[in-house]
N, C-alpha and C positions, 0 to 999 in steps of 0.2 A: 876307446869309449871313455876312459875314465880321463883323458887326457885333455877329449872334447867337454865334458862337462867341469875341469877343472879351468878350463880358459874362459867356458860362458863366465864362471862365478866369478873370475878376474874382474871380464869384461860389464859384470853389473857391479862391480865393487868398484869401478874405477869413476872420481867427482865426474860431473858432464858438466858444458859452460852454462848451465842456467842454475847460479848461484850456488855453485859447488856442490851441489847434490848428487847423491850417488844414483845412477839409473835405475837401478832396482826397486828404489823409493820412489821416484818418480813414476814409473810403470804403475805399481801399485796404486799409489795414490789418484790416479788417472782412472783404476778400472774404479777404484771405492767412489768416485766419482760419477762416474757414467752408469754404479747403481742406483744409487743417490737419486740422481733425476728420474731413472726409470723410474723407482717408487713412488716418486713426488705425483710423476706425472699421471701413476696410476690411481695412487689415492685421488688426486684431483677432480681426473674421468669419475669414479665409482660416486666421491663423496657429493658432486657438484649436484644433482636434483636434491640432494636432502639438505645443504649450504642453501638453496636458494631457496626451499619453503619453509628452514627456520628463519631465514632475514627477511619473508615475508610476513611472516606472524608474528615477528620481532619488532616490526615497522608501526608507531604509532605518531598519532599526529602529536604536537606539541600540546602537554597538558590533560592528556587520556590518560588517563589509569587502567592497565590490566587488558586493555581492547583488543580482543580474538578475532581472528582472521574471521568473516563474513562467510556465511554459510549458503552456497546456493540453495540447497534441500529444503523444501519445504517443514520446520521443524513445530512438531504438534506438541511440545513440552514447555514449561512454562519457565522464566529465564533461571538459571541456577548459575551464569557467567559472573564474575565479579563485572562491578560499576564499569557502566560504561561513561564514566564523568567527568566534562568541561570546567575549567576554570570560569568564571565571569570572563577576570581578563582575556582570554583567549576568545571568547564570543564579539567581544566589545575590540577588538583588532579585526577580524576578519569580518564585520561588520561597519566598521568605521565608527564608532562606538553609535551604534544604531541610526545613522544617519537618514535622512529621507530619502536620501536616490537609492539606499538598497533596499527600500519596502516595492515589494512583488504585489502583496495582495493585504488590505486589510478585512477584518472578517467579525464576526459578534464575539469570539471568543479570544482571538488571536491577533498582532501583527506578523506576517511575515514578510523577512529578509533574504536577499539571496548573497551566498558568500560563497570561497572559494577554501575547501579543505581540504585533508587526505593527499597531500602535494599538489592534485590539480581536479580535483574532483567537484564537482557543483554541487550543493547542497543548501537545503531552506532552513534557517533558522527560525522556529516559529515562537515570536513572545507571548506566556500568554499573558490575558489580562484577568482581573478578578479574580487570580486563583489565589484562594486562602488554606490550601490542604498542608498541611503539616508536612516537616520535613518527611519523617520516614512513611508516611501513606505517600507522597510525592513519590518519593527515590521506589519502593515496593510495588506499586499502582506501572510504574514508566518502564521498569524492569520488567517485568510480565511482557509488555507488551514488546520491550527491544527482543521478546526473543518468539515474535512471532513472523515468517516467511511466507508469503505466498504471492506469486506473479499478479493479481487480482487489485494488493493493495504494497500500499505506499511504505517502505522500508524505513525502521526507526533505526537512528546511528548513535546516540547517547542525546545525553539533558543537563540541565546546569540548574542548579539552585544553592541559588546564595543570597541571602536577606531577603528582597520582597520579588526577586526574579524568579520567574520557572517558566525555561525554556528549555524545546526539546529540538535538536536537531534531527534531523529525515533528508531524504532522498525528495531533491528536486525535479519536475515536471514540469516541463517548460512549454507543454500544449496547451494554458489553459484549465478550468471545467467544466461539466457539461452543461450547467447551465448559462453559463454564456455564452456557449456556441449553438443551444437553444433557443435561448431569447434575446439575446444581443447580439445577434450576426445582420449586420444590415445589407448584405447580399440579398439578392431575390431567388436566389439557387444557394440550398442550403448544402454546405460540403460532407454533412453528413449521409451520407445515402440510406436507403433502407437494410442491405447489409450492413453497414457498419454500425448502423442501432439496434441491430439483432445482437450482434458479436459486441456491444455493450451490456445490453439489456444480461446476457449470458455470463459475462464478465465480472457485471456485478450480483448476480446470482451466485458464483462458484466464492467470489469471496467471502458473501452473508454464511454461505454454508461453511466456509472453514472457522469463521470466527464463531458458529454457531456448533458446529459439529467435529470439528477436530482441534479443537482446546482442550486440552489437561491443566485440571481436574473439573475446569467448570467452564461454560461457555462463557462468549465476553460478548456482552452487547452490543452495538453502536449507539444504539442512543439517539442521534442524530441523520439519519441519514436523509441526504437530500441532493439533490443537483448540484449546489456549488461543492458537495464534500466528495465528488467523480471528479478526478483528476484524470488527463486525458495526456498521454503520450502522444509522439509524431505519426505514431500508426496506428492512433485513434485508440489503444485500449486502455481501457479502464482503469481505475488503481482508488481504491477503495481509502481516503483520507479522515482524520478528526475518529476516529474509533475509537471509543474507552473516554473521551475527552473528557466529558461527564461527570467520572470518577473522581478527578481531581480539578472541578472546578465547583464553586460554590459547598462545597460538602460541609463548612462549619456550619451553615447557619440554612443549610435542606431541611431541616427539623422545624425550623421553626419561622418557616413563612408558607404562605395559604399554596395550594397547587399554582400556576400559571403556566402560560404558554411560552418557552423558550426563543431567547430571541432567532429570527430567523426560521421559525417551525410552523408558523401558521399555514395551514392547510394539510401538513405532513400525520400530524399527530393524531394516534388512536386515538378514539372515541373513550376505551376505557378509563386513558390516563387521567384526564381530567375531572374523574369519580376515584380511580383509586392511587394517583399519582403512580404508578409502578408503569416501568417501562423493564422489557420483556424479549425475547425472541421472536415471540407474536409480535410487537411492536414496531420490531425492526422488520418483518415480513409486510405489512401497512404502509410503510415508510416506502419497500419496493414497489410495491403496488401503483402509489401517487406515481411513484418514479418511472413505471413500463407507461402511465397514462402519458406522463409529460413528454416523455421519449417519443410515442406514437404520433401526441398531436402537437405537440413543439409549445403548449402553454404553458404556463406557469403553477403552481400547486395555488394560488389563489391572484384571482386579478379585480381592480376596483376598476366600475363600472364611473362612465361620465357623472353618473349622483353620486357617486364616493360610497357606493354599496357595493359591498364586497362578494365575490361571486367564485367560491370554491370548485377547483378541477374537480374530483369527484362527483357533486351534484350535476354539472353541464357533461361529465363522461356519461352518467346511470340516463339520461335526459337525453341524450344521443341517441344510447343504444335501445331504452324504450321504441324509439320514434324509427327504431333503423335508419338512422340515417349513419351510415358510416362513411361515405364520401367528406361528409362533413366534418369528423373526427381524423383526416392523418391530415399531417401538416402541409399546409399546401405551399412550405419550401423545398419540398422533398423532391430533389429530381425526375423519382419515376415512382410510379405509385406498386406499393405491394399487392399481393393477391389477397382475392377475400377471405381467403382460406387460413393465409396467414395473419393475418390483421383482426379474424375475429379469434384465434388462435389466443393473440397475447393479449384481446381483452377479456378473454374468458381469465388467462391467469389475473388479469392486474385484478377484476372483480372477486375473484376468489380470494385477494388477497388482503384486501379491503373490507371483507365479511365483520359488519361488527359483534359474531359469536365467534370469539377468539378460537374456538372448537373449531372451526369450520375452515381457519387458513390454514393452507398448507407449511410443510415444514419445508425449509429453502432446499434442502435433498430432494425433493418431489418435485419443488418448481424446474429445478434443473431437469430432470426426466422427460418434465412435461414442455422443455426448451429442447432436448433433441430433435433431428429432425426426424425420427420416425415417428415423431407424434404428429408432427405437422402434415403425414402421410393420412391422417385423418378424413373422412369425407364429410361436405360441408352438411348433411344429413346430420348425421352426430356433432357438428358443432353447434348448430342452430338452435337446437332446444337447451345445450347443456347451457349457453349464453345466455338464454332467457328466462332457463328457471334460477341460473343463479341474481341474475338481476332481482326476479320476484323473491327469491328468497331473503336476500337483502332488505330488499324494499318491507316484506314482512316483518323482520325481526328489526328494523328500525319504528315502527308502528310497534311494536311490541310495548 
């Protein structure tokens, strides 16, 4: 035994012909090796999910500052993320330094361009115009708002201000809005069908209600809401655009000029604002209102008449439904016509909605409810009067 193990240790003690090395070294060296990799290979396995979602959140576009990985979740808190902030430069490249073939859409408040960011991602650069709001109401106002999420509306991804620019970039929507597919489709078969103007009309209910009801610490207006600001994806749904816009535009110098009517607002705006300039929750529920009308009958919130007298949707809807004529009220591009049951369903909301005793509209959590379809399970007994007395009551507290 002892004579066997004195000849192994010979036989590792003797060089071997790869560069005089003694075997026993090499053995060695061979297994510290083949652990070596084992380990590499295992940390690799274990650490690779967590390597590839810090070099995702690690991943920013050129000239972002701080920019967090994008949160699907709907998040009801108000932004507390560091800046999500563009250089000029960097807008003024992926725009071509604003050239005209990349404007998408120009608007009363805004140019928008469409560019390409986030490596290959499509996104709308929106200019805006006449904004005078000071840097940090800007930066504070735009921030709030990049940290709101909801499938309904239109996703903010940072903003840029620098000298007399403020522009915010968003999430691009390449279907369109609804008012153009409302009143500028020169089809005679409109591609909107009656379900898909339901599954709008619903759409933008749930967004009014998130902007109105699950914001921390304080609801955020719209302000504006109207058919061109419905941005319209490939499968028609909705996305709620221009929210808050308001905030940061004209705000030097809202003090000190008389109420008027915003550009692009005629026909939309409560009755009240024009007595006490304040726009409201209730106001944005009015705003829906005009909006289930124009949906239903494909018109426009206000149309001039061949004498260049102007003839408000609301007035010709309440003038409709006096007269029952509701054949005459959905749009007669509509493929296939809804049931009565449904049709007088969503003029009862838009009427409730348009109440000019601010008391009396619903709060957008209720319109939804009253968009289920177990309410449309309703029987036309119980619609018919509730339609009519809210027409009269209308009609009364406008004689008021």
């Amino acid at each position: 035994m002892y004579l066997n193990f004195t000849a192994i240790i010979q036989r590792l003690s003797k060089p071997i012909p790869f560069f005089g090395i003694k075997l026993w070294i090499a053995i060695l060296t061979c297994i510290v090796l083949f652990v070596l990799i084992c380990i590499t290979t295992l940390c690799i396995i274990i650490t690779r999910p967590r390597r590839r979602c810090k070099a995702r959140k690690s991943l920013k576009p050129m000239g972002m500052r701080s920019i967090p990985e994008k949160q699907v979740i709907v998040s009801t808190r108000r932004a507390t993320k560091p800046s999500y902030q563009f250089r000029l430069i960097e807008i003024q490249a992926v725009t071509n330094d604003f050239a005209d073939e990349n404007v998408v859409a120009c608007g009363d408040y805004a140019i928008v361009y469409h560019a390409i960011m986030f490596g290959n991602t499509r996104v709308a650069i929106k200019r805006l115009l006449s904004c005078r709001t000071k840097a940090k109401e800007f930066t504070g106002e735009v921030e709030v708002l990049l940290g709101l999420r909801h499938k309904n509306m239109v996703n903010l991804f940072g903003y840029c201000f620098e000298g007399n620019y403020r522009i915010i970039v968003e999430e691009y929507v390449d279907n369109g809005n609804l008012g153009q597919w409302l009143h500028d489709c020169i089809s005679e078969v409109s591609p909107l069908t009656w379900n898909i103007r339901m599954n709008i009309v619903l759409g933008i209910a749930k967004g009014l209600a998130y902007l109105h009801e699950d914001t921390e610490p304080a609801a955020i207006i719209h302000q504006h809401l109207k058919s061109s600001s419905i941005l319209l994806d490939r499968h028609w749904n909705p996305k709620i655009s221009d929210f808050g816009i308001t905030n940061f535009l004209y705000s030097d110098e809202r003090s000190n000029h008389p109420i008027t009517t915003p550009p692009g607002m005629s026909g939309y705006l409560a009755p009240e604002y024009l007595s006490t300039g304040i726009l409201d929750e209730k106001s944005d529920v009015y705003n829906f209102g005009i909006l289930i009308m124009e949906i239903v009958s494909g018109k426009p919130s206000i149309e001039y008449t061949s004498t260049e007298n102007e003839e408000y949707l609301i007035d010709w809807m309440k003038s409709m439904v006096a007269s029952q004529q509701y054949d005459q009220i959905v749009d007669p591009k509509l493929p296939e016509r809804p049931s009565m049951k449904e049709l007088k369903i969503f003029l009862l909301i838009a009427l409730r909605c348009v109440d000019p005793d601010v008391n009396n509209r619903p709060k957008m959590g209720e319109v939804i409810h009253m968009l289920q379809p177990r309410d449309l399970l309703l029987s036309d007994v119980n619609v018919i009067p509730l339609l009519h007395h809210n027409f009269k009551s209308i009609n009364k507290n406008e004689c008021a």
